[in-house]
C-alpha positions in Angstrom: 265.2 8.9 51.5 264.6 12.0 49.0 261.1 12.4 47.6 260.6 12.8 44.1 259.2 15.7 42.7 255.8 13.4 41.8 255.7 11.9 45.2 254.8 15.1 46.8 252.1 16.1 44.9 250.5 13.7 44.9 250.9 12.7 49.1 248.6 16.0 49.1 246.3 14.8 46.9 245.4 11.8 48.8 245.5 13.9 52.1 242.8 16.0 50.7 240.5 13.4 49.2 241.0 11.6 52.6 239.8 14.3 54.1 236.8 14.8 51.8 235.8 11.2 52.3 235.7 11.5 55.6 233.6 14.8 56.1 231.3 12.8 53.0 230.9 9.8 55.6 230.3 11.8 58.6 227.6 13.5 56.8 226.0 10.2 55.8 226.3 8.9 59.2 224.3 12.0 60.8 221.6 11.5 58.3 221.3 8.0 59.3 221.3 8.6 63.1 218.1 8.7 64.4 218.8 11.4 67.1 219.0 13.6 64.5 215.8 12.6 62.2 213.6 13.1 65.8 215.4 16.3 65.9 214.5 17.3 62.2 210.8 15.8 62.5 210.8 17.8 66.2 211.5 20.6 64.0 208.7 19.9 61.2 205.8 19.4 63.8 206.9 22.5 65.5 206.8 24.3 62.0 203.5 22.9 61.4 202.2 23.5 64.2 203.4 27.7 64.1 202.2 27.9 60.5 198.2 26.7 62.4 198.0 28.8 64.8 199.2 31.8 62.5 196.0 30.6 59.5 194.0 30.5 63.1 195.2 34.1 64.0 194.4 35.4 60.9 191.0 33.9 60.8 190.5 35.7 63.8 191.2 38.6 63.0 189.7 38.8 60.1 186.5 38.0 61.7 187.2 40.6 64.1 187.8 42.8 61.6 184.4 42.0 59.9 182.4 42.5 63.5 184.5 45.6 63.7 182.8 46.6 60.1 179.3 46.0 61.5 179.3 47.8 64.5 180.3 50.6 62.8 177.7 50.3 60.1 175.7 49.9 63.5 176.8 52.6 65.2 176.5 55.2 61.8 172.8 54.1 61.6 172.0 54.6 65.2 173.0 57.7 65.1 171.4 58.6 62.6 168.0 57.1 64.1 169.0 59.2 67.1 169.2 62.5 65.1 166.2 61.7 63.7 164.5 61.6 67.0 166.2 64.2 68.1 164.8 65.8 65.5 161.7 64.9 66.0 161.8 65.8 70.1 162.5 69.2 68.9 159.4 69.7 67.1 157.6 68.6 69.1 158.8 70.3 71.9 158.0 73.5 69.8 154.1 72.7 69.2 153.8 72.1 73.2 155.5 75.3 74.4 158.1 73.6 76.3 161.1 75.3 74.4 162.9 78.5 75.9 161.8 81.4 74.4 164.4 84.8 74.2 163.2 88.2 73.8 160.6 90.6 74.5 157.6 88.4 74.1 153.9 89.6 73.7 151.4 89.6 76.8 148.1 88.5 76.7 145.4 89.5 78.9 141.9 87.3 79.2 139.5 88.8 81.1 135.9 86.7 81.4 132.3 88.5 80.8 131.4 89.6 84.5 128.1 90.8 83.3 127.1 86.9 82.7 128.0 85.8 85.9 126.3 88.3 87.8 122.4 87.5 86.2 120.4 86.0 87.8 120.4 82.6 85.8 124.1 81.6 86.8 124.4 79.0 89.6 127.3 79.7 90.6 129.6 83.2 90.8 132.9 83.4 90.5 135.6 86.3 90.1 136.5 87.4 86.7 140.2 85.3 85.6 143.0 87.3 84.5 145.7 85.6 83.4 148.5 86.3 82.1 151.4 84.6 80.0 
């Protein structure tokens, strides 16, 4: 039996939209099957589910991020209450005396009136101070 020069053609053509039927069908048939809708709708929640805890992580940190802000701010005006008192320490330290002193200095010598101690009308005698400082 010889084929015609039609018949061939057209025994492909068939083949081929066999085969595209077929694939079609399959498809259909996986869509329908419900092992593979849990699958998708496993898939979905797990999506959902990601895309939470990433709006949660970024609320985080952006509160962090805010408390971060503050205690800075915080931190600048402390120290700047603390240079302040520092400040103030210093001067005051100054007025008392307390603060080291460099150089040659000046003495000062107090002597008390003797001649007042020794009248008569003072109760009590005592030795001249000298101090020094």
């Amino acid at each position: 039996m010889k084929l015609r020069n039609w018949q061939l053609p057209l025994a492909i053509v068939l083949f081929m939209t066999g085969i595209l039927l077929m694939s079609a069908l399959s498809a259909l048939q996986s869509e329908a099957d419900p092992r593979s809708q849990s699958k998708a709708q496993n898939l979905i929640a797990m999506i959902e589910t990601q895309e939470k805890e990433l709006k949660d992580y970024e609320k985080t940190i952006e509160a962090r991020r805010e408390s971060l802000a503050k205690h800075q701010k915080d931190i600048a005006s402390g120290e700047i209450e603390v240079r302040s008192l520092q400040s103030k320490l210093d001067h005051m330290k100054t007025l008392s005396g307390i603060t080291n002193v460099e150089g040659k200095g000046i003495m000062v010598f107090l002597d008390d009136n003797t001649k007042a101690m020794k009248s008569p009308k003072a109760k009590t005698r005592s030795k001249p101070n000298r101090r020094t400082s």
